[in-house]
C-alpha positions as CSV (number, residue, x, y, z in Angstrom):
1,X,-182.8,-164.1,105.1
2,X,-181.9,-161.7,102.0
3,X,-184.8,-159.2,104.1
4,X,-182.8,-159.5,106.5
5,X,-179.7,-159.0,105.0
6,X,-180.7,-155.8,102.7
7,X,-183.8,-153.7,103.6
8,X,-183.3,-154.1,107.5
9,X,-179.7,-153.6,107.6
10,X,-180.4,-150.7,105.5
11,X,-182.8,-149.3,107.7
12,X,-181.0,-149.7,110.8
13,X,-177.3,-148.6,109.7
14,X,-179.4,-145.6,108.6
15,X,-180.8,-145.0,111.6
16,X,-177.4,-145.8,113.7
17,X,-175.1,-144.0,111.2
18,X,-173.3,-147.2,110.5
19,X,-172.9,-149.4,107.0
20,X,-172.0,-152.7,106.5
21,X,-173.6,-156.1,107.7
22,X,-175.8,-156.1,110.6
23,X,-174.7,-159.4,111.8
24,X,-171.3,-160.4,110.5
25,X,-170.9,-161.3,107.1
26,X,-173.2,-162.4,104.4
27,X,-175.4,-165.3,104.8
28,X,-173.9,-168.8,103.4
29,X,-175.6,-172.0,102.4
30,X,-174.7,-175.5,100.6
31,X,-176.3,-178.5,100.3
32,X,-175.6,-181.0,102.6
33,X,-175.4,-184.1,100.2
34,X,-173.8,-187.0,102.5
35,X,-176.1,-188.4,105.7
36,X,-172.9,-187.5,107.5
37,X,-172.8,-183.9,106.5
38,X,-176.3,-184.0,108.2
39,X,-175.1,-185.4,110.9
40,X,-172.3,-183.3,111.8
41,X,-174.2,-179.8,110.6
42,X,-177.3,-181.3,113.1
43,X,-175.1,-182.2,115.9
44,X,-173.1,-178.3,115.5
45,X,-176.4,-177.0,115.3
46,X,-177.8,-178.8,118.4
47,X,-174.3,-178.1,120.5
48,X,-174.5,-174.1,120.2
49,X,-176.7,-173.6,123.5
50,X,-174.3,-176.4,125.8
51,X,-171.5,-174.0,124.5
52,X,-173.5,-170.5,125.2
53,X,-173.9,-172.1,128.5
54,X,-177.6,-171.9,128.2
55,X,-178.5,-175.7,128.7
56,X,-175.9,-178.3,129.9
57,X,-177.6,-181.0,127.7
58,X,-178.5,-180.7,124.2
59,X,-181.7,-182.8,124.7
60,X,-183.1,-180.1,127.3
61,X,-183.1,-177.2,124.8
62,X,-186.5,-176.7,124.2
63,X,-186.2,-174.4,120.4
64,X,-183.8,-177.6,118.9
65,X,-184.0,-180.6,117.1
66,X,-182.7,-182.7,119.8
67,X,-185.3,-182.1,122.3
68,X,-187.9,-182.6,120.0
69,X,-186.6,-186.0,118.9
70,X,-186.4,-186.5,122.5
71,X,-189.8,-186.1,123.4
72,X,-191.2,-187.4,120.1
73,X,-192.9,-183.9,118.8
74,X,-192.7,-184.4,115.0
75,X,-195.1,-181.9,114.4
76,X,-192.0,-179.6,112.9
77,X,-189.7,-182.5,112.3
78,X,-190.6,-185.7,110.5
79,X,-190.6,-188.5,112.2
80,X,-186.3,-190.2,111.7
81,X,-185.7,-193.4,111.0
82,X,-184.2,-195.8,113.8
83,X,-181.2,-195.6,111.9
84,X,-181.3,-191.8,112.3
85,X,-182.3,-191.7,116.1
86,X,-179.5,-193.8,117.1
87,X,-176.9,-191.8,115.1
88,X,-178.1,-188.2,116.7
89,X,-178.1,-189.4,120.1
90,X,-174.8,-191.4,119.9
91,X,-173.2,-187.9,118.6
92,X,-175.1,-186.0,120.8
93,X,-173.6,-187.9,124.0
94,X,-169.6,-187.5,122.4
């Protein structure tokens, strides 16, 4: 992300006349220390395409964390624990 952020931005305001961020402003993390911090960040996360209007469902974007747990791929995500599964989908579906 700091790529991003510094030697393309560079490049390409340089290249467009323009200065600043690219894409808004600067890239922000934290550490999500509470299983409900998770929650709500992965439900937020998951919700962004049923707001673009892209997908209706949350569970039938292919390139999120929802679908996979929905078809069981857990070749990028570890398998979640029961516990897990049945928090994620009970968010997903409020």
């Amino acid at each position: 992300m700091q790529w991003i952020s510094s030697v393309f931005a560079i490049r390409y305001n340089k290249a467009n006349g323009l200065s600043g961020h690219v894409w808004g402003e600067r890239f922000f993390s934290s550490a999500l220390c509470r299983i409900a911090d998770y929650l709500r960040a992965f439900v937020y996360i998951n919700l962004n395409p049923v707001r673009a209007t892209l997908c209706s469902d949350p569970m039938d974007w292919p390139y999120c964390g929802a679908f996979h747990y929905k078809v069981k791929r857990y070749d990028i995500l570890s398998e979640p624990s029961k516990f897990l599964q049945n928090e994620v989908l009970v968010l997903l579906a409020t």
